[in-house]
C-alpha positions as CSV (number, residue, x, y, z in Angstrom):
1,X,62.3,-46.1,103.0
2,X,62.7,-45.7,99.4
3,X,62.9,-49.3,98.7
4,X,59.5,-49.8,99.7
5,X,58.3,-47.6,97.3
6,X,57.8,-48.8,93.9
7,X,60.1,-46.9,91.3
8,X,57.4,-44.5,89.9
9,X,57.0,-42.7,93.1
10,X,60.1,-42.4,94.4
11,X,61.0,-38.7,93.3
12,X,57.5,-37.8,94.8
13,X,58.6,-39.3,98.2
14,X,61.8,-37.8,98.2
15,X,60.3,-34.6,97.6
16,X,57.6,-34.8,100.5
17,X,59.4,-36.3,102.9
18,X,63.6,-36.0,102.9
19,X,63.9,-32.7,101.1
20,X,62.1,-30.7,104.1
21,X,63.7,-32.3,106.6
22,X,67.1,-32.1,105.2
23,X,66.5,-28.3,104.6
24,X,65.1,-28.3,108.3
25,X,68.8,-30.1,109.1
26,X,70.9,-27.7,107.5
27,X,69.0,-24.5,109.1
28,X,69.9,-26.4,112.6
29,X,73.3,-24.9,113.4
30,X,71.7,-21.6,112.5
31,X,68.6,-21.9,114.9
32,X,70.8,-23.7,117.7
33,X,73.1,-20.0,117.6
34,X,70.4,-17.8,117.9
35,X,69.0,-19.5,120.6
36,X,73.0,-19.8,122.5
37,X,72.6,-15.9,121.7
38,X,69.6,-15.4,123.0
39,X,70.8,-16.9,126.8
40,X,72.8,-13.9,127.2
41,X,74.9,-14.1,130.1
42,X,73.1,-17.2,131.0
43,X,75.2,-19.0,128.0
44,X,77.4,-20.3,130.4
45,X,75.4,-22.1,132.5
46,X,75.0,-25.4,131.5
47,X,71.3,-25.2,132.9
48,X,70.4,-23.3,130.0
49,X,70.5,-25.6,127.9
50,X,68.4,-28.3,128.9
51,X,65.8,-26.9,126.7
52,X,67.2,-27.7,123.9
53,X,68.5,-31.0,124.3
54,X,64.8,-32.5,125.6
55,X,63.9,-30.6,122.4
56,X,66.7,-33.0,120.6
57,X,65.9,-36.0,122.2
58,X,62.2,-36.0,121.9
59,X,63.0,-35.6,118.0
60,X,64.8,-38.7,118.3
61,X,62.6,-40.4,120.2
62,X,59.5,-39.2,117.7
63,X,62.1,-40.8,114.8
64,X,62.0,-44.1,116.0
65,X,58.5,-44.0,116.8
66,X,57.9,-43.9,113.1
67,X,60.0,-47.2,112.1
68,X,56.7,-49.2,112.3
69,X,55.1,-46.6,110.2
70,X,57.9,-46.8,107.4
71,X,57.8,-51.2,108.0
72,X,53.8,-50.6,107.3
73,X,54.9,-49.7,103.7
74,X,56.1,-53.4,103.1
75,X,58.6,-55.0,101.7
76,X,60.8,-53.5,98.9
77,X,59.9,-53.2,95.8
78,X,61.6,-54.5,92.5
79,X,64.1,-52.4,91.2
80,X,65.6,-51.3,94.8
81,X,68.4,-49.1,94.4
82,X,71.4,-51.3,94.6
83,X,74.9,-49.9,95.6
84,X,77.6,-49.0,92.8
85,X,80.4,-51.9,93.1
86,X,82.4,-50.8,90.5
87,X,82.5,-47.6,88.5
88,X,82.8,-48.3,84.6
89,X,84.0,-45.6,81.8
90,X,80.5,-45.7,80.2
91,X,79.2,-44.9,83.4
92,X,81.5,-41.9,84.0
93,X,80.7,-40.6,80.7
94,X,76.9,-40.6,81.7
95,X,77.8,-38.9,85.5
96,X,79.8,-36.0,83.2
């Protein structure tokens, strides 16, 4: 998604868009053992946790729903982030 936003905008995007999500991510575990908790005795019944995986699957069914929206943004822009093929010194010295 990045690529198809031209380089001046590209910290704005991944502020609005990745960064909450990510954060959203990494509080997952967290939220999924609350919940676990809050079954009780129930925990162990595999019933119990259908809830939460419709919840999971119509979040990844909502994620590929917006694949058209992200193609609507057009092709990528110059200066796409290219991969690293080969680390130099110089660069080292700029990373440290």
């Amino acid at each position: 998604m990045l690529e198809r936003v031209p380089a001046a905008l590209r910290g704005r995007v991944v502020w609005v868009v990745p960064h909450p999500r990510g954060t959203a991510a990494s509080t997952s575990p967290w939220i999924m053992g609350f919940w676990t908790d809050s079954f009780g005795t129930h925990a162990s019944n595999p019933l119990a946790y259908v809830g939460p995986f419709v919840l999971l699957g119509a979040s990844m069914w909502f994620s590929t729903l917006s694949l058209p929206l992200i193609a609507k943004l057009g092709q990528a822009q110059d200066g796409a982030i290219e991969p690293v093929t080969e680390i130099t010194p110089r660069m080292m010295e700029t990373v440290m």
